[in-house]
N, C-alpha and C positions, 0 to 999 in steps of 0.2 A: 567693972566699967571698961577694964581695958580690953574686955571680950568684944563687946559694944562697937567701941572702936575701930577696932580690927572688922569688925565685918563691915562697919560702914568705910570702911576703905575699901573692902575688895569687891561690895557694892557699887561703888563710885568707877572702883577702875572695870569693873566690866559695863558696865553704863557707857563710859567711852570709847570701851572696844566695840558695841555693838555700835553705838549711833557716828561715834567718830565726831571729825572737827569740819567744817566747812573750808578753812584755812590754808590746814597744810594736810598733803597726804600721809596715810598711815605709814608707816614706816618701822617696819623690825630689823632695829641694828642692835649691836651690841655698843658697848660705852667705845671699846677701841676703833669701830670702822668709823662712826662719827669722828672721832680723833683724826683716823689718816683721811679722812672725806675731805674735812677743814680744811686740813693742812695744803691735801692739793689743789682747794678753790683756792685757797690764797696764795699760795707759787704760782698759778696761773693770771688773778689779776694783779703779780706784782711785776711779773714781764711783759705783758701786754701795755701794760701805761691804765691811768688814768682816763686817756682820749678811747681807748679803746671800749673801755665800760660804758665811757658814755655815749658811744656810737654804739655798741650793744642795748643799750636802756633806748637812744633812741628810735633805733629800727626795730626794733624787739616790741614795745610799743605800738609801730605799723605792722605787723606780723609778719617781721623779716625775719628768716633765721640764719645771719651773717656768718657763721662758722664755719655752714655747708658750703656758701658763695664762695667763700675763700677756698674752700678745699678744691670745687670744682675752677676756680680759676688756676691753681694750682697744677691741677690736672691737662688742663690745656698750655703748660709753659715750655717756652721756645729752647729750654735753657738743652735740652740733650738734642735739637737738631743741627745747632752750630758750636756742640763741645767736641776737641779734637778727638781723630781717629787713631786707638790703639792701632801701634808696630804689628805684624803679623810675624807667627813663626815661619821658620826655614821648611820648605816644602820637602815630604819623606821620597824621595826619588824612587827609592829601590822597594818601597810597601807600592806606590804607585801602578809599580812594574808591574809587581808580582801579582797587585790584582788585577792589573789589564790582559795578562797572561791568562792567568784564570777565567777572566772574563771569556779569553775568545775561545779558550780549550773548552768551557762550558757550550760556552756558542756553535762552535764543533759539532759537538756532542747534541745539542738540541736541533740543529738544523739537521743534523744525520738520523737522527731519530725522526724528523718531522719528514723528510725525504722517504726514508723507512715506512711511516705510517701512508704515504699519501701512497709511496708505487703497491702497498698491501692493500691498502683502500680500492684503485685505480684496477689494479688487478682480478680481484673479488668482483667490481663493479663492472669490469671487460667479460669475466667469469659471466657473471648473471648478464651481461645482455648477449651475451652467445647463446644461451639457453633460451634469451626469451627468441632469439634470433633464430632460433632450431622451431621453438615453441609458433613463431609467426610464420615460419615455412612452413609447416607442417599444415597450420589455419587458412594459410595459399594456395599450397599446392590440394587443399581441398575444396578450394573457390576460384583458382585459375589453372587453365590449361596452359601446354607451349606456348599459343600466342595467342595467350590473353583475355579468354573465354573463359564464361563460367562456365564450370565443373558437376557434376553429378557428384555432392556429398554421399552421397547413400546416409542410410539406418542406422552410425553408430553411435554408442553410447558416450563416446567422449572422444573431442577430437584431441584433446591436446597427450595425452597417451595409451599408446596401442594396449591389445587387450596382449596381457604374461602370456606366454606362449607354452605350455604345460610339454614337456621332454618325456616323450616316448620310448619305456626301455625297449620296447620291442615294435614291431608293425601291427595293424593289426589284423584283421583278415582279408578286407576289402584293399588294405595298403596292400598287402603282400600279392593279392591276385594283381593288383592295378600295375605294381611294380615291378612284378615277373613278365607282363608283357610289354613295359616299358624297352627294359635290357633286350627284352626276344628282339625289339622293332629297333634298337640303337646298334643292335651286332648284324641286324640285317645291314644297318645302313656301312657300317662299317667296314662289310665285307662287301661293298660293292655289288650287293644281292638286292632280288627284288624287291621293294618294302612291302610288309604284312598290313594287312587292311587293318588299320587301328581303328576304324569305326567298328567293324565285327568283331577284334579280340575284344573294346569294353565290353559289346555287348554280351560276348558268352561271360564276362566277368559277373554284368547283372542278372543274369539269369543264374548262373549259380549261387548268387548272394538270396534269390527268391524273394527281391521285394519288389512287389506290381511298379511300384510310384516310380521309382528308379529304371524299371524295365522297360514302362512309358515314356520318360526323358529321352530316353538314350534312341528308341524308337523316333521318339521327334527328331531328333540327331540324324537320325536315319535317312530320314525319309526326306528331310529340307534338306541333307548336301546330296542327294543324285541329280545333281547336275550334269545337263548335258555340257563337253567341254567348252572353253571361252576363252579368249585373249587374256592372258595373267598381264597385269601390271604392278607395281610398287605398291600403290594405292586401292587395298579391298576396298573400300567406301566407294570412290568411283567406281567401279569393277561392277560392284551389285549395287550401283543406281543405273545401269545401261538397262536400256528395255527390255533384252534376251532375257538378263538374267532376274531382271523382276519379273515375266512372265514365268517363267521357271520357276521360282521361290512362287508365286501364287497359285502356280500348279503341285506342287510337292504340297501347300499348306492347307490346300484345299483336300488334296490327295487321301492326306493323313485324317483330316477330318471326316471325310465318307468314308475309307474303310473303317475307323471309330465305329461310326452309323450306324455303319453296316450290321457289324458285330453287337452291338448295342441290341438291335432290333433283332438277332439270332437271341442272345440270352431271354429279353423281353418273352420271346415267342415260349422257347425252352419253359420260361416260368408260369406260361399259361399255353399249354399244348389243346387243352380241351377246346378251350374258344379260339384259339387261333386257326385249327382246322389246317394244317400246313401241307399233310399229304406228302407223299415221297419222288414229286419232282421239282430237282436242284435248276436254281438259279433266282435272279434278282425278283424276278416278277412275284414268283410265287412268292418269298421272304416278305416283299412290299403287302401282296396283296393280305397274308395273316396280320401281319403287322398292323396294319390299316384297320382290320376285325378287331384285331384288339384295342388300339388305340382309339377310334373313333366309334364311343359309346355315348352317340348323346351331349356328349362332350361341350361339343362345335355346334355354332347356330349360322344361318345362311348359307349352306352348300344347296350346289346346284343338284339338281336331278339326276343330270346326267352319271351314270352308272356303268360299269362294268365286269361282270362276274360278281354282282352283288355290294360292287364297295363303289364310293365318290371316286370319281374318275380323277379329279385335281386331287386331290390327297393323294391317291393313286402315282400319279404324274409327277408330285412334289419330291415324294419322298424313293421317286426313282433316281431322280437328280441329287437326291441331297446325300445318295449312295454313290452317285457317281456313275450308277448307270443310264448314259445315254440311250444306248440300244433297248432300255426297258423301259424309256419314259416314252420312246418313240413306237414301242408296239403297243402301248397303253391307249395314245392318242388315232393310230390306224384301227385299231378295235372298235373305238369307235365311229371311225370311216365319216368324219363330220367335213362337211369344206369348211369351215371358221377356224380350223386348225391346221389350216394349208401352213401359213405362214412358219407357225412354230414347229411342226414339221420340218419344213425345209432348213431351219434356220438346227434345229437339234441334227440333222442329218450332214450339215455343214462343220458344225465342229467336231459332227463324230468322226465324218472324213475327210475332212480337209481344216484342222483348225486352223490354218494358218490362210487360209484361202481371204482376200480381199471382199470376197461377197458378202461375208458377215456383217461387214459395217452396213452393207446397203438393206440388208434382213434386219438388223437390229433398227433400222429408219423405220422400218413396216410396221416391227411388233409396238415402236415407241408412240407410233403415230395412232393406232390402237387402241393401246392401252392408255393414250389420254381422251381418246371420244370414247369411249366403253366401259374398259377393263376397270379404269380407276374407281367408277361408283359401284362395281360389282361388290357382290353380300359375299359372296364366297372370296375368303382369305387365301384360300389357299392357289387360287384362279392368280390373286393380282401378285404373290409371290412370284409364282413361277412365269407372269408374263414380265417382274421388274426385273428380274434376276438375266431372262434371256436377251430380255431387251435394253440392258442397265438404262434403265431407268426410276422416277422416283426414287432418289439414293436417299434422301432424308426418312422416308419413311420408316419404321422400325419393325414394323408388320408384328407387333406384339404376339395377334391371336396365333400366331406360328410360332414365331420363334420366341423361346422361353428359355431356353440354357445359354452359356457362353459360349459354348462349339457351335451352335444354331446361329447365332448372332454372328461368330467371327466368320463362322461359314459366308454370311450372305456378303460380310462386307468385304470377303475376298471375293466372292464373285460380281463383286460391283468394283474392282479395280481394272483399271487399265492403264497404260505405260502409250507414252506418246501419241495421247487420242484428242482426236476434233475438237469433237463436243465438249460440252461443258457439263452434263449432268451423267460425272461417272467419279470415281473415288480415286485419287493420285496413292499410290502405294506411301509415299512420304505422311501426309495427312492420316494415313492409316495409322502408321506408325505414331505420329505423335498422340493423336488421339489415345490410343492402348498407352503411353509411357509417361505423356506429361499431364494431358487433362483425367481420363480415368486414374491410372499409377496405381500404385500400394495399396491406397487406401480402399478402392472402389472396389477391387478385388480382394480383401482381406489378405493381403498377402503372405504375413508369418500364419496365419492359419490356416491356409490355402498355400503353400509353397508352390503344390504343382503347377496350380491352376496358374497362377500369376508367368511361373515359366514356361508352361506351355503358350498362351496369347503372345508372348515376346519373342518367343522361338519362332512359331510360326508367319511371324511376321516379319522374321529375317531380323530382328534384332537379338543377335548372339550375345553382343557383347555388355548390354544390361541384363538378361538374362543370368550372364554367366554371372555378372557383378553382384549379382543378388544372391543369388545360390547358396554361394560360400556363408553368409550370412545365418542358414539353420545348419547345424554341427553335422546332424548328419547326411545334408550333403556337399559338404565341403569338398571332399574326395572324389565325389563323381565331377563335381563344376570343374575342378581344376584338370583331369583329362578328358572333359569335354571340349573344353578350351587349348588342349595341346593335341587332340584329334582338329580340331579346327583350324589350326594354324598350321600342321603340316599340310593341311587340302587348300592351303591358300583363299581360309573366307573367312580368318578372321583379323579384324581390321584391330592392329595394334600399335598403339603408344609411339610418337617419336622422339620422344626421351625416355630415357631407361628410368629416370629418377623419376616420372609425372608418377600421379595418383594411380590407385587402380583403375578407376573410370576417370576419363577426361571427355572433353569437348573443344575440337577444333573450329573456327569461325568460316575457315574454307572449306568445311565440310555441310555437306547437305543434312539441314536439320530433317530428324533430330538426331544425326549418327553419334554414336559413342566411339571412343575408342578404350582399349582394354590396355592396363600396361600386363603380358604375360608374362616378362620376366619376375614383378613382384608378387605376381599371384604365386608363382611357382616357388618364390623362396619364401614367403611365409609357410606355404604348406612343407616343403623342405626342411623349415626349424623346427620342425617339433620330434625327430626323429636325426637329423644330419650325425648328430654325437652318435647314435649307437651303430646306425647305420649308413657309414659311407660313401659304400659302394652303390647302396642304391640314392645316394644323395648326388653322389655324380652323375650317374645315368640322366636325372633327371634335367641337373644341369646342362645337361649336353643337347639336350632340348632346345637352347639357348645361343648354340655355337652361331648362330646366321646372326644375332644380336651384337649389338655396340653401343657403349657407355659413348657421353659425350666428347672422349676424348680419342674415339675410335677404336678401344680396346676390344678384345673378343669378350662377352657377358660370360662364356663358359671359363675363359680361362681365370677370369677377376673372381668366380664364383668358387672354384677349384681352387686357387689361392686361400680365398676365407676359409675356406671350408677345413683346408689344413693346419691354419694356424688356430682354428677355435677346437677344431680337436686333439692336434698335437702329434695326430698321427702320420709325421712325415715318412715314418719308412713304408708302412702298410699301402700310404698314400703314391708315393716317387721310388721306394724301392730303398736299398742300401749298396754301398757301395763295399766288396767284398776284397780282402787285401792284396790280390791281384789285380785290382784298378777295373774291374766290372760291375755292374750295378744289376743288381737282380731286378725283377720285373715287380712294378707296383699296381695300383689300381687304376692310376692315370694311364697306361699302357694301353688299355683296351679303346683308347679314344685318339691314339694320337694318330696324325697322317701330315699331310702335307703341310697346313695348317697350324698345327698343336705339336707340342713336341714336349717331352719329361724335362728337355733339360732348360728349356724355356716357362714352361710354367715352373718349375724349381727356383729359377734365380729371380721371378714374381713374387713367388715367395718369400726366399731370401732379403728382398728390395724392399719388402713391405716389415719384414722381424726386424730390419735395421732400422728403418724409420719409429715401428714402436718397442726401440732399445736392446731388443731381444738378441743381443749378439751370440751369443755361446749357442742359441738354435739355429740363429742364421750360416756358422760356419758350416753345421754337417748340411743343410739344405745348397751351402754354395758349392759346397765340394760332390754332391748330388749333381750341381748344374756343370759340374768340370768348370767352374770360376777360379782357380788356384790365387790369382790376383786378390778377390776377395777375400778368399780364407786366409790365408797370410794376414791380411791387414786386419782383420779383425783378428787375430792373432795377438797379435804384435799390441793392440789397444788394450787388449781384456789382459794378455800378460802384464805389460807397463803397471796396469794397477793393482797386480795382486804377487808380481813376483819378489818382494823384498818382505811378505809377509812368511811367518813360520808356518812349517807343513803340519796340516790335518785332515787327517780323516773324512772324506767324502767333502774337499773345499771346494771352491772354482778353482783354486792353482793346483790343487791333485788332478781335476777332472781334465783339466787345460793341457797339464803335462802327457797326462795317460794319451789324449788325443795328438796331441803332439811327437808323442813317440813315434805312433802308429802312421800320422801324415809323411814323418822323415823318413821313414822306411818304404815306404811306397813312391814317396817325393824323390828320394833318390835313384830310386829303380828307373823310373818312368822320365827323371828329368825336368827340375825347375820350369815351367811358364810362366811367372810372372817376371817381374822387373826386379833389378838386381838391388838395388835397393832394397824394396820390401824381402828377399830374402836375406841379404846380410841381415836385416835388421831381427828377421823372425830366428836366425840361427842366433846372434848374441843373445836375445830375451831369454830362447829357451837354456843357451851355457848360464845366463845369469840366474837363475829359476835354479841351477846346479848350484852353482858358487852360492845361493845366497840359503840353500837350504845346508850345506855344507859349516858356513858359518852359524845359522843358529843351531847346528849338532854338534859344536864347540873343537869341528874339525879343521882347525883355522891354518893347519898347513898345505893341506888338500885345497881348501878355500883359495889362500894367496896363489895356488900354484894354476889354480883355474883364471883370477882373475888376471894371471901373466900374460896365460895364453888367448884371453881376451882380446888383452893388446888396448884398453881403451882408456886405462889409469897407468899414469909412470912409475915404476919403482927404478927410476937411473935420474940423476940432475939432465942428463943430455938427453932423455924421453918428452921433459914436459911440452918443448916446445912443438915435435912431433905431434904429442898426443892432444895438444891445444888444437892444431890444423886438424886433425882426425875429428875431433869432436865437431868440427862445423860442418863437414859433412854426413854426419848422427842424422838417422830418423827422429824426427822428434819424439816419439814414444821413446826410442832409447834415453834420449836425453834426458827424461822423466826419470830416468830411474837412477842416472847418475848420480845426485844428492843422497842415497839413498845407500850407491855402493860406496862414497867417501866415508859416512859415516860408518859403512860396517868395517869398512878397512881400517879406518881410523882405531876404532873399536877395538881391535884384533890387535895392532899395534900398541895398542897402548894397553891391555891384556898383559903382553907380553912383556911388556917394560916394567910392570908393577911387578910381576911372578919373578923376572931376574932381580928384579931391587929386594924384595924379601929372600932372595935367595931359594924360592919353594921348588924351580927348575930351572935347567937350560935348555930350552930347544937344542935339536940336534944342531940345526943348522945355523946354532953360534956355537958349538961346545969348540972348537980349535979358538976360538977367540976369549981375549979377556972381558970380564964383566963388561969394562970400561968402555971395551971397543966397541960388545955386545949393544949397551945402552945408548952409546952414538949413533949407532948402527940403526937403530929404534930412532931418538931424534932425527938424525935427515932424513930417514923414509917420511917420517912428521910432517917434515920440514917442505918435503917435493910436494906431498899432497898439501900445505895451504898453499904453496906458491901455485900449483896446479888449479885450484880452486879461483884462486884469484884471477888469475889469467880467461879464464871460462867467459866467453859473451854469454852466459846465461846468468839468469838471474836466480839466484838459489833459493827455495821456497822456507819460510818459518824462520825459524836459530838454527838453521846449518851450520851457516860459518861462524856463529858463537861456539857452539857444540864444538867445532875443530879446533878452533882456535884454543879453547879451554882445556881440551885434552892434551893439545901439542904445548901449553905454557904446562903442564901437569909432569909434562915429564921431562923437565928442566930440576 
């Protein structure tokens, strides 16, 4: 039974675990928490009161829960805003200090560093807009001229930097022919001799280089400056817009184009002999009249009838003229013996003999007047050519069924110009040109595929200086543009730059559009760089080119040119010569240019002036001693010693190099006799005794040493010296002065050497050995002693721990 039992208990009590009591919540304690539970309900309703429970019971009830109210009123009590205020300790004065100290030594140190950061900042940021400032000149001066005109960019690839300039070890073939007749034509000028026609030495240059394209150029070259002469002015651009000499330029352009023609229509025939039927008598007519055979097969529709010797009498006619033979166009027209060709007769016989005759204009009224009741509806093309051409008239016209190439075309519309004429239907030379440069240009022409051709219409049109500006553009013919353009400009017709710094091409606003102008001196030193390193002497030549030119500051171009050109090579003796130890200077490469004007020892001290600005001292002395400047050698001198003469001697230093040169200056300086200021030579004579004394002393020859620096005279070794040697020092170069700090401490140094070597007993200098230790060592102390006092005395300020350094050694030897 008591099994029974037993499960109907454990029955029971898990029955309760699961369903539980409605009453009281479950609860797993043990016997003792219940105990301390008790205990603390009842400690707590026995200090609370009785009243308190039943205010509990009765707001408990309304579902207050009074504990938390309390607590929260508690929370809000007054009791800590009006309890008194603890005493305060005694303030730490000296922790105070010590971190306000630090405070501001930090602050120091952070404001100097921010100062630091902002001028490296500031700097960097002056750095970069210099550059962009280079970078927006550069963007300008290729969109504005001098005053303020747009500019002719040309074709390149990028403005903002130039194309690497590739250094040439040697010339090459065209350079060498080009530059051998340079020098021929610069020692002509030199010598006060004729000058050599530099149009014909290029030309035999291009002829033995054997290339057509080139041989044509220079021909164009040719044949537009034979110029009859003219009033020279300042101003070429003015010069060739007078009438003369655009009549002139339209004759030369025309010129060049009928002999072309000519020749053209020789080969033509040459290639077809059988039909041409040429026969062996010389002159235009016959050439025209095969010419004519062969060219006009059928071809051509609307010729007139009229005939002569088998061929159209106007093709006949045309292509007399378009040779430039008058005298053949006029026996073509008598052959035919017609009266309707009175007019053009007369008017061809007019220019043949008298072009200049005033009757032409009233003949050109005839043919014009004409050829607009007639001519103009005529079927034969070649009829209303040669009556527009005689009669400049119908200028719009393009007369297609004729003219077909670009010489045919520029032919016609050079002979449809006129220079200071009445009428209104004739072609201004200006209008000419722009047309050819701004509305056709580059493109209409193919120009990098066509080079010639684009240079030829520009040439011929009397525009040199786009021409030339293009040119340089295909590599190989840089070489020829650029003494096309130095032929040019010694014949005085080519209009150039009036600033040395403009672009290559610019455009002035008071020039007649569409003139260019060319800067020569840049054309000339780009081509210049790619060679100046190996080869000098013809880089001078070249420059010399240049001598009539001036930078905006007024200087000579050649001489600013000859300057560069020696400091980027380096080659001042080859370049000014040397100066030989009897005070004569051997002949350089600048010698073959000097006169009146130019002189060695002035482009020298250009030089000089410019090595000193980019630092370059130790080159600048032999360059000034080149210019006989003895003033400046010295003093640079006297600056490069100050900072290297307390340094120990080696092997191929500046202070070896300085001395060597220095020896050699004193030797000849002495012969010949100081020039500069007395000054700068005491100062350069103590540098170089101190450069002794100080090499002396680090050879641990410290008696030699003192005895030099005796005879100095600039440190005291007496009590009764200092005050002497105090006054002496105020009249110091400042360079010397520099180096004074420098000789206390070697003296010092040496002194105190010697004080330690007698205190161990290791020697005695000679010159204490009559004396006792004792006296020896005092001996040592006051010399000590004169040099701080000496020091002290000094209105200079002593640079680093000098005078700790002395002072340390002179308490050392107490």
């Amino acid at each position: 039974m008591g099994d029974f039992a037993d499960l109907l208990q454990e029955a029971e009590k898990i029955t309760v675990d699961i369903e539980g009591t409605k009453e009281l919540p479950k609860v797993d304690r043990s016997i003792r928490q219940v105990l301390e539970a008790s205990n603390d309900l009842y400690t707590k309703i026995a200090q609370t009161g009785s009243k308190d429970i039943q205010a509990n019971l009765l707001l408990g009830s309304k579902g207050v829960d009074l504990p938390k109210i309390i607590q929260k009123l508690e929370s809000i009590s007054t009791k800590r805003t009006f309890e008194s205020i603890e005493p305060v300790e005694d303030v730490n004065a000296v922790g105070i200090l010590e971190n306000e100290i630090q405070n501001c030594i930090l602050s120091v140190f952070e404001t100097g560093f921010n100062k630091c950061m902002k001028t490296i900042s500031d700097c960097s940021w002056e750095h970069q807009a210099s550059e962009w400032k280079q970078e927006k000149r550069k963007i300008l001066n290729s969109m504005i001229g001098p005053s303020g005109a747009l500019i002719e960019a040309g074709k390149h690839s990028n403005v903002f930097m130039e194309r690497p300039i590739s250094i040439a070890p040697n010339l090459g073939v065209a350079e060498t022919l080009y530059a051998a007749k340079i020098i021929e034509y610069n020692q002509a000028v030199g010598r006060s001799m004729q000058k050599p026609n530099l149009i014909s030495s290029f030309i035999n240059v291009a002829n033995e280089l054997r290339d057509a394209k080139v041989k044509d150029m220079w021909d164009i070259i040719k044949y537009m400056t034979q110029l009859p002469p003219f009033p020279q002015s300042e101003d070429q651009i003015k010069t060739r817009n007078s009438a003369a000499v655009i009549n002139a330029l339209v004759k030369q352009g025309k010129k060049y184009l009928e002999d072309r023609y000519k020749t053209y229509m020789s080969n033509i025939i040459n290639e077809n002999l059988s039909t041409a039927m040429l026969g062996g008598v010389p002159g235009t007519y016959p050439l025209v009249r095969s010419y004519v055979g062969v060219r006009l097969q059928g071809e051509y529709s609307g010729l007139k009838d009229d005939k002569i010797d088998g061929r159209p009498l106007w093709p006949m006619v045309y292509y007399c003229l378009r040779s430039g033979d008058l005298a053949a166009a006029i026996y073509c027209l008598k052959k035919k013996n017609d009266k309707e060709f009175q007019d053009i007769i007369a008017i061809l016989e007019a220019k043949l003999n008298h072009p200049d005759s005033p009757e032409i204009c009233k003949l050109e009224d005839n043919i014009r007047y004409n050829y607009r009741r007639h001519v103009r509806n005529e079927t034969d093309p070649f009829k209303r050519i040669v009556c527009a051409v005689l009669g400049c008239c119908d200028v719009v016209d393009e007369h297609s069924e004729v003219v077909r190439t670009a010489d045919d075309y520029l032919w016609l519309k050079l002979s449809l110009v006129r220079a200071d004429y009445e009428k209104d239907d004739h072609i201004k030379y200006a209008d000419l040109q722009r047309m050819i440069l701004e509305e056709y240009g580059e493109t209409h022409y193919d120009a990098m595929n066509q080079p010639h051709l684009y240079f030829q219409v520009l040439a011929l049109t009397g525009q040199f200086e786009a021409a030339i500006e293009f040119l340089p553009r295909i590599e190989r013919y840089k070489v020829h543009a650029v003494h096309m353009a130095i032929a040019l400009n010694e014949l005085y017709l080519l209009a150039g730059s009036r600033d040395s710094t403009s672009p290559l091409i610019s455009v002035d606003p008071v020039d007649v559009k569409p003139a260019r102008r060319l800067n020569l001196a840049r054309l000339i030193m780009i081509y210049v760089r790619k060679f100046e390193i190996t080869c000098p002497n013809e880089a001078l030549h070249y420059f010399y080119i240049l001598r009539n030119f001036c930078d905006e500051n007024g200087v000579n171009l050649f001489k600013i040119c000859a300057c560069d050109l020696a400091i980027e090579t380096k080659e001042y003796n080859k370049i000014l010569g040397v100066i030989q130890p009897n005070g004569l200077r051997t002949k350089g490469l600048i010698d073959q240019f000097t006169n009146a004007e130019i002189s060695a020892d002035e482009i020298a001290q250009m030089i000089g002036d410019n090595l000193v600005k980019k630092g370059l001292f130790e080159e600048a002395i032999d360059v000034y001693d080149i210019a006989n400047n003895q003033e400046e050698v010295l003093n640079l001198f006297c600056t490069l010693l100050s900072q290297v003469v307390h340094l120990p001697p080696q092997p191929s230093s500046l202070k070896e190099r300085l001395q060597e040169k220095a020896n050699i200056l004193s030797d000849r300086y002495a012969r010949e006799g100081y020039k500069a200021s007395s000054n700068i030579v005491t100062s350069y004579i103590k540098l170089k005794q101190l450069a002794i004394f100080f090499d002396q002393y680090h050879s641990k020859q410290f008696s030699l040493a003192l005895k030099t620096l005796t005879d100095l005279q600039i440190i005291p070794r007496q009590a009764h010296e200092v005050e002497e040697r105090v006054k002496a020092f105020k009249k110091l170069n400042v360079d010397v002065c520099k180096v004074i700090p420098d000789v206390l401490l070697a003296t010092m140094n040496m002194l105190f050497a010697d004080y330690q070597k007698i205190k161990e007993n290791e020697y005695i200098p000679s010159r204490y050995q009559d004396n006792s230790m004792e006296k020896q060592l005092s001996h040592l102390r006051e010399q000590a002693k004169i040099l701080i006092n000496f020091t002290g005395l000094l209105p200079y300020r002593m640079p680093g721990d000098t005078n700790s350094k002395l002072v340390q050694m002179e308490i050392l030897m107490h």
